[in-house]
Backbone as CSV, one residue per row, in Angstrom:
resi,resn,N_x,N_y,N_z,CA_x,CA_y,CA_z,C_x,C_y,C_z
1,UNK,0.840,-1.168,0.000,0.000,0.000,0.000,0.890,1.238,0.000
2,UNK,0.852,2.273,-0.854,0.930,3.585,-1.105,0.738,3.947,0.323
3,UNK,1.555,5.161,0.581,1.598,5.941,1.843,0.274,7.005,1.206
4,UNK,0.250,7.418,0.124,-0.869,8.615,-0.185,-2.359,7.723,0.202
5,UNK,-2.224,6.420,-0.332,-3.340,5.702,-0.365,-4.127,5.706,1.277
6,UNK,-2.880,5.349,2.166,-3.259,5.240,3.720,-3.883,6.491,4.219
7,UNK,-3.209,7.919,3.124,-3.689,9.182,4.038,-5.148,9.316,3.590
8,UNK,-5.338,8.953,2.012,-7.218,8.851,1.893,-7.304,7.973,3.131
9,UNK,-7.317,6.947,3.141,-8.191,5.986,4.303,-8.473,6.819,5.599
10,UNK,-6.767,7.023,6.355,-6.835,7.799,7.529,-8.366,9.122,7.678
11,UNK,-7.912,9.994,6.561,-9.095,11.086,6.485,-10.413,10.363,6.011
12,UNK,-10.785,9.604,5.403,-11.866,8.927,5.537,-12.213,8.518,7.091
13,UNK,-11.659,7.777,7.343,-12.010,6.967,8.727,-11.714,7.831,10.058
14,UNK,-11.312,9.414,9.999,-11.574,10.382,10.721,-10.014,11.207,11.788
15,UNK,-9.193,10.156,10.816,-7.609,10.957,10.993,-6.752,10.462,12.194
16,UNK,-5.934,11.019,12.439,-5.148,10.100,13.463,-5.926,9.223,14.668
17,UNK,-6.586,10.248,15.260,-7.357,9.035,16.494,-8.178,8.332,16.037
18,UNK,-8.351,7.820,14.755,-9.346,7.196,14.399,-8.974,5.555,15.254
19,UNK,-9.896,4.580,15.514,-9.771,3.697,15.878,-9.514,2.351,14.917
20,UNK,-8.995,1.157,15.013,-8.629,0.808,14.090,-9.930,-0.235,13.590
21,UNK,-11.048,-0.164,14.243,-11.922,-0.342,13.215,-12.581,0.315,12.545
22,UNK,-12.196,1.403,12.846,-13.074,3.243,11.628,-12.006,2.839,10.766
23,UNK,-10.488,2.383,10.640,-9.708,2.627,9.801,-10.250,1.346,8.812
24,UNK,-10.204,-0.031,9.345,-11.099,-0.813,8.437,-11.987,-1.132,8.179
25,UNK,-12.915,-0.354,8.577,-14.386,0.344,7.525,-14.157,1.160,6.916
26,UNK,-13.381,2.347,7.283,-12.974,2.881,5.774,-12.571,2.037,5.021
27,UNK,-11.492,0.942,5.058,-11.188,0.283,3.871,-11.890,-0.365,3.148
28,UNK,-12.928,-0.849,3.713,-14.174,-1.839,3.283,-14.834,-0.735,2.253
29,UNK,-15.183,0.740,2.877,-16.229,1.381,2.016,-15.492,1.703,0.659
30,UNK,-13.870,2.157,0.323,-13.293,2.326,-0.714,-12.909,1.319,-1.673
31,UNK,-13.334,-0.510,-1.214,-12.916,-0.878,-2.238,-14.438,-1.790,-3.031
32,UNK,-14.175,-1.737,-3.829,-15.523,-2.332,-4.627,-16.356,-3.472,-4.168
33,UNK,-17.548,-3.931,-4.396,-17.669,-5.218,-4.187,-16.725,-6.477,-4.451
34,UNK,-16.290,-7.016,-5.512,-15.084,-7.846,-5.300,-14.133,-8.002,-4.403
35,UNK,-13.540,-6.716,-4.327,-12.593,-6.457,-3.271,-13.000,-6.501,-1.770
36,UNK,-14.089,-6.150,-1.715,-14.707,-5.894,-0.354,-15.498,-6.877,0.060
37,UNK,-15.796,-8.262,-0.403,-16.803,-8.980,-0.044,-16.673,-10.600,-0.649
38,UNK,-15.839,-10.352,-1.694,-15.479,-12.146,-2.132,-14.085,-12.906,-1.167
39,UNK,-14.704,-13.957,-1.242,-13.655,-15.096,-0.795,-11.984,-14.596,-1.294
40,UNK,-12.432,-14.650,-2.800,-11.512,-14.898,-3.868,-10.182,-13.431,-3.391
41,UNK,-10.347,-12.504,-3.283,-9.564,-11.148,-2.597,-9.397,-11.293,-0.834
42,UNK,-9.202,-12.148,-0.549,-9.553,-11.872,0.992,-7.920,-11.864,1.483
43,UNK,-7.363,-12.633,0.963,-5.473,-12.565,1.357,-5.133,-10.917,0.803
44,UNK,-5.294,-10.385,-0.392,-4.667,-8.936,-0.952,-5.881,-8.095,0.227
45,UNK,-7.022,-8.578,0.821,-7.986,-7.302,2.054,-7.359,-6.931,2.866
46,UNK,-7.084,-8.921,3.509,-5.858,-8.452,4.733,-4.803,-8.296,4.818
47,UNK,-3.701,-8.081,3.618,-3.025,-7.553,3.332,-3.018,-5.784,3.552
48,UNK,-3.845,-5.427,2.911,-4.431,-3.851,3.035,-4.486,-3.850,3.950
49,UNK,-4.945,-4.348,4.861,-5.781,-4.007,6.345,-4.286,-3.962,7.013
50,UNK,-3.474,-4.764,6.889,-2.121,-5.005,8.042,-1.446,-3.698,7.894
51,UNK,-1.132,-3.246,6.366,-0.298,-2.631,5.725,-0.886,-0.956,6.638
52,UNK,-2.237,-0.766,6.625,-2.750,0.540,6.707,-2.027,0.613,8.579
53,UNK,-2.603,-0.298,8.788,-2.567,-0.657,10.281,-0.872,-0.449,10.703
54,UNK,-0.511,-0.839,10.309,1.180,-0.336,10.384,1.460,1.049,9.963
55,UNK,0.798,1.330,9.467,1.360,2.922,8.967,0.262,3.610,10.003
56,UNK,-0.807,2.989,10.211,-1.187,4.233,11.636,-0.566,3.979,12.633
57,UNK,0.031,3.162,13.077,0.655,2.686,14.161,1.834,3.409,14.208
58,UNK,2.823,3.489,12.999,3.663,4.620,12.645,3.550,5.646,12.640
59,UNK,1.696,6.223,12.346,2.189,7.982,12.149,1.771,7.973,13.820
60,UNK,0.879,7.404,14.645,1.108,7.776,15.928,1.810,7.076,16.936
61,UNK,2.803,6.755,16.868,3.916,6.747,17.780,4.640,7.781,17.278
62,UNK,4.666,8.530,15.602,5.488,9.856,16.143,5.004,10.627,16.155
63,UNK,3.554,10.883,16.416,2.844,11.760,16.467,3.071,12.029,18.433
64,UNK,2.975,10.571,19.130,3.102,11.248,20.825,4.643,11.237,20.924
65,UNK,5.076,10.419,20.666,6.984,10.603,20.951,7.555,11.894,20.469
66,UNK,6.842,12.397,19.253,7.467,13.760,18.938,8.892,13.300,18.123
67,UNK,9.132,12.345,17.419,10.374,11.430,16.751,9.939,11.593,15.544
């Protein structure tokens, strides 16, 4: 996942304090039915889902450490 891609999600799902299931419902609402609801995509979902999840986890630890 694109770092630009995570900052749509983030501002979708309501920005840094968002919780990390606002962050994957945002992801659910941006990707299509296929993507969002078949068997067949479910390894590249949670893929997305880990990937976003690490990069919020990243922007806030330096968001309180100040690093």
């Amino acid at each position: 996942m694109l770092f630009s891609q995570y900052l749509r999600i983030e501002r979708k799902a309501g920005g840094v304090s968002a919780s990390n299931r606002d962050i994957i419902k945002a992801i659910h609402s941006m990707m299509n039915y296929r993507g969002a609801k078949t068997r067949e995509m479910r390894v590249f979902r949670h893929i997305a889902i880990r990937d976003a999840l690490k990069y919020k986890a990243k922007s806030r630890s330096i968001l309180m450490e100040g690093k």
